[in-house]
N, C-alpha and C positions, 0 to 999 in steps of 0.2 A: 307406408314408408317406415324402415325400422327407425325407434326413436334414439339410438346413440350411436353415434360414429365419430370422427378424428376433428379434433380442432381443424380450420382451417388452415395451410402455411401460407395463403393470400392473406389472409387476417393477422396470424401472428405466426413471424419466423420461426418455422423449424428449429432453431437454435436456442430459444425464450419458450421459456413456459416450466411447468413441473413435468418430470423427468416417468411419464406413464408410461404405457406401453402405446406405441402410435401415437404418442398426446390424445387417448382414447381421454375419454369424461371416468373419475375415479369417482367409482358411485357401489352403493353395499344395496340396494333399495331394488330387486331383483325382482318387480313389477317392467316387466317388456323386453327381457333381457333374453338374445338366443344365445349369447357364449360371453363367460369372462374370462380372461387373464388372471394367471392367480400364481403371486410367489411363493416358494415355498423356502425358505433360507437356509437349510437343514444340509451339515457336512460332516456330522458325526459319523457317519456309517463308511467315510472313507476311509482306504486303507495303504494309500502312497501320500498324495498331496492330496494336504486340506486348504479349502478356502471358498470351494464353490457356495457357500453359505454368499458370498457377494455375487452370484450367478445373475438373480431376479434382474437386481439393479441393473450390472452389465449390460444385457439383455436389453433392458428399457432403454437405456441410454442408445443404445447402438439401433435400435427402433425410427430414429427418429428421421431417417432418409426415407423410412418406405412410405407407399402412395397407397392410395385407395384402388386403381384400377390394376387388376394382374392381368398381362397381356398374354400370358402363358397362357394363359387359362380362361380369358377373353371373359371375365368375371370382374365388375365392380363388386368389393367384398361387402360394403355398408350399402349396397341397394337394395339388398337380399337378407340381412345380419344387423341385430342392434345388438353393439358388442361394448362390453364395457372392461375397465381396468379395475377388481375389486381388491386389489389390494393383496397384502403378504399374510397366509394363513399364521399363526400361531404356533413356534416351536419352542422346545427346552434345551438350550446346548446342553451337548456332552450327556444328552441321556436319550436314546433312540426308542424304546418302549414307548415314554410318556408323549414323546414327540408324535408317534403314529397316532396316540390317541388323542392331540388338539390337532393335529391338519385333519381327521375323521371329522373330528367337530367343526373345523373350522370349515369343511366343502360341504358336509349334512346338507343345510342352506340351499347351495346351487341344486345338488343333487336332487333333492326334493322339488323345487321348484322345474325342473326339468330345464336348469340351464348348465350347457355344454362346457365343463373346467377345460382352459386348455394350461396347463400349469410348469413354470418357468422354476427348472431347479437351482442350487441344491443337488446335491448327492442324488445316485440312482435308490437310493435305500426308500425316497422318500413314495418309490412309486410302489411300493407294496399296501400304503396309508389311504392313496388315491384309490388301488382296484378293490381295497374294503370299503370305500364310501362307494363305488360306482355299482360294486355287487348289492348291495342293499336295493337299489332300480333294476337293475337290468339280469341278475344273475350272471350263470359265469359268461366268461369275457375270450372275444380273441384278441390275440394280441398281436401286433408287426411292430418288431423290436428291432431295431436298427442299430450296431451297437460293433463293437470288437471282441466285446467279451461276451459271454452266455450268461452271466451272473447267476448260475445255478450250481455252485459250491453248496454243501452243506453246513459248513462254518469255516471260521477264520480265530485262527489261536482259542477254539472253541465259542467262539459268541458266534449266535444263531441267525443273530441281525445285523447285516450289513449290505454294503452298495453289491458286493456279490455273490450272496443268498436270495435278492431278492423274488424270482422264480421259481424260483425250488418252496418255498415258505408258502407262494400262491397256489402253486398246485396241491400243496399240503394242506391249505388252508379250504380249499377246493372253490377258490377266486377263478380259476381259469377251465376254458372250455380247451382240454389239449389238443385236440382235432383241428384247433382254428389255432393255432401259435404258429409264426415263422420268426425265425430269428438269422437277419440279415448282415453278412456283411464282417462276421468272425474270422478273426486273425490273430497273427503273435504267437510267439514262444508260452508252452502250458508245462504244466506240471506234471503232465500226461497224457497217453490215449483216452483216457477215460474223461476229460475235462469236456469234452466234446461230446462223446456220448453218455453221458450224462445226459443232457438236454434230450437226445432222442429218446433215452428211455422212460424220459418223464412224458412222452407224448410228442415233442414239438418237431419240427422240418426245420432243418438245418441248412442254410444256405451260406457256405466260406466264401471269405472275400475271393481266394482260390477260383471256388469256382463261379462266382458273380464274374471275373474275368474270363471264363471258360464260355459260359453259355450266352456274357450280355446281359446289359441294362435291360433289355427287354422283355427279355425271357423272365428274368431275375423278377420284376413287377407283375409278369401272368404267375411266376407259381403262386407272390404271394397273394393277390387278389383272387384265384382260385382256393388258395389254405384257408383266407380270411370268413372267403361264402356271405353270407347273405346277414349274418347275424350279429348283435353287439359286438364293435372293437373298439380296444384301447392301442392307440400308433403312440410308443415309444421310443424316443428318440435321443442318443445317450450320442456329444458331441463328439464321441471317443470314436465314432466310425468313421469321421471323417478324419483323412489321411494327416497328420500335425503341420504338414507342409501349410494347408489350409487352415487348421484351428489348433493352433498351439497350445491355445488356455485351457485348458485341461487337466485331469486329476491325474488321467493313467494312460499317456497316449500312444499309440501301436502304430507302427511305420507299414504303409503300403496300403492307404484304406481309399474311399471313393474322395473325388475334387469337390470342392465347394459345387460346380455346376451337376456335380451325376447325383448329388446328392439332395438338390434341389430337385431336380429330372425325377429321382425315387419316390419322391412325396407327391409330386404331382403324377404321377401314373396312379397314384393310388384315389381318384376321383371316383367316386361310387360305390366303395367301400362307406360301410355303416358305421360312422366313427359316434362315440357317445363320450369319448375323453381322448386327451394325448397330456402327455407332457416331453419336454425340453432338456436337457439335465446335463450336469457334469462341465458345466461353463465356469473357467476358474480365471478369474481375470486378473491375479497377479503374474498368471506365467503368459497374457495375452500381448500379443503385439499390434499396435497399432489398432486395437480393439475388433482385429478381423475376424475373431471367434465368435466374440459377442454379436456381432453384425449377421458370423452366418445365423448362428441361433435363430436374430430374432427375423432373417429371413425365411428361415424354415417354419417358426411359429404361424409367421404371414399365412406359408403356404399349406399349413395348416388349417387359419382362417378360412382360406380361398377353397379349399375342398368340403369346409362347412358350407360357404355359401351358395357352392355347386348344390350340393344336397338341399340347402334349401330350396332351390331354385327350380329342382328336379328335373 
């Protein structure tokens, strides 16, 4: 039996209690642990609206309806998973260098001990930080990036580091296995032809929200579990693909993206895929209404969960 899983809400209401993720147990002591929750508060690397630095909390807060049993998925997540909420890694506002280098330190930890960060942002910038701690285990990484934008510019007003270079820097940095990259779900007015191909020339499969409507939800999850294959992936998932209609709170949001439900539907097609990390990202909850962004978030993190505990489960 895994040893941590969710407060009771027979025990103590849903409503009571400290604000974790699921009312998971907030525990650092990474003796029995198959995956933690891990903030990252980090919004310096935005380049419209800043604030996702309040992402984590959101997030946790909007957590607090979900259940232990996914029927999607016909998976209790805690029967399978001892999962715990460790807390908010260590940043430095307003400096993104030094910032990558305490969230590296601050997952070391998990990494090593071989427990699965599933990490709630914070800017997309902060995921270049992640796939340098997960590369130290695993080598390079595939990635299924869920996303409106391809974040693989080469700078912004010249700085090399931001929410959309992060791609570009990994492949640079040679964090990624490009043969396993798909990046789903790209939309909006660009800068250019070349914004877009970009991304293919670096390696990765390109699937536009365009033609995710062309081919189907279905088709859309075999190409990318077919790109992903068999080997380490990091599932990335940047709130901004889903359409604003559904998640307003956001940094930079593009009109005409997947519903709260196709985008729920995406993550769980992706059950058997070899995930060794994910993160969250781009939840800005001052521009959120009625907390419906924060809620998809931490529905998706769930579903996250739930395709760990698949895997464990085998």
């Amino acid at each position: 039996m895994p040893k941590y899983r969710p407060q009771s809400a027979m025990e103590v209401p849903r409503f009571a209690g400290i604000r974790t993720f699921m009312r998971l147990p907030h525990v650092r002591d990474l003796a029995d642990v198959d995956v933690a929750i891990v903030g990252v508060p980090f919004d310096t690397g935005a380049s419209y609206r800043v604030g996702a630095r309040f992402g984590p909390e959101a997030i946790r807060r909007g957590s607090t309806l979900l259940r232990p049993y996914n029927p999607a998925q016909r998976v209790d997540i805690f029967e399978w998973l001892s999962v715990v909420d460790y807390g908010d890694v260590p940043v430095v506002p307003g400096f993104i260098e030094p910032s990558y280098e305490t969230i590296q330190r601050g997952l070391a930890p998990l990494v090593e001990a071989g427990v699965v960060p599933v990490c709630l942002g914070g800017d997309h910038s902060i995921t270049l930080a992640e796939l340098r701690a997960l590369h130290r285990r695993w080598g390079p990484l595939g990635i299924i990036q869920v996303d409106s934008h391809g974040d693989t510019w080469d700078n912004y007003w010249g700085q090399r580091y931001t929410h959309g270079t992060v791609f570009r820097r990994a492949v640079e940095e040679g964090l990624l296995d490009t043969a396993r990259v798909v990046q789903i779900g790209l939309r909006g007015p660009l800068y250019g032809e070349s914004d877009l191909e970009d991304g293919r020339a670096l390696g990765f499969e390109l699937i536009p929200m365009d033609e995710v409507r062309r081919i189907g939800l279905a088709e859309t999850i075999a190409r990318a579990r077919a790109r992903a294959g068999g080997g380490p992936v990091f599932l990335s998932f940047d709130i901004d693909g889903v359409d604003p209609a559904f998640a307003p709170g956001t940094g930079t949001p593009e009109v005409g993206g997947f519903t709260s439900f196709e985008a729920l539907s995406l993550v769980r097609g992706l059950a058997g895929v070899n995930l060794v990390g994910a993160d969250v990202v781009e939840v800005l909850p001052a521009f959120d209404v009625a907390e419906v962004t924060a809620m998809l978030a931490a529905n998706v993190a769930y579903e996250i969960l739930s395709l760990l505990a698949l895997q464990k489960r085998g």
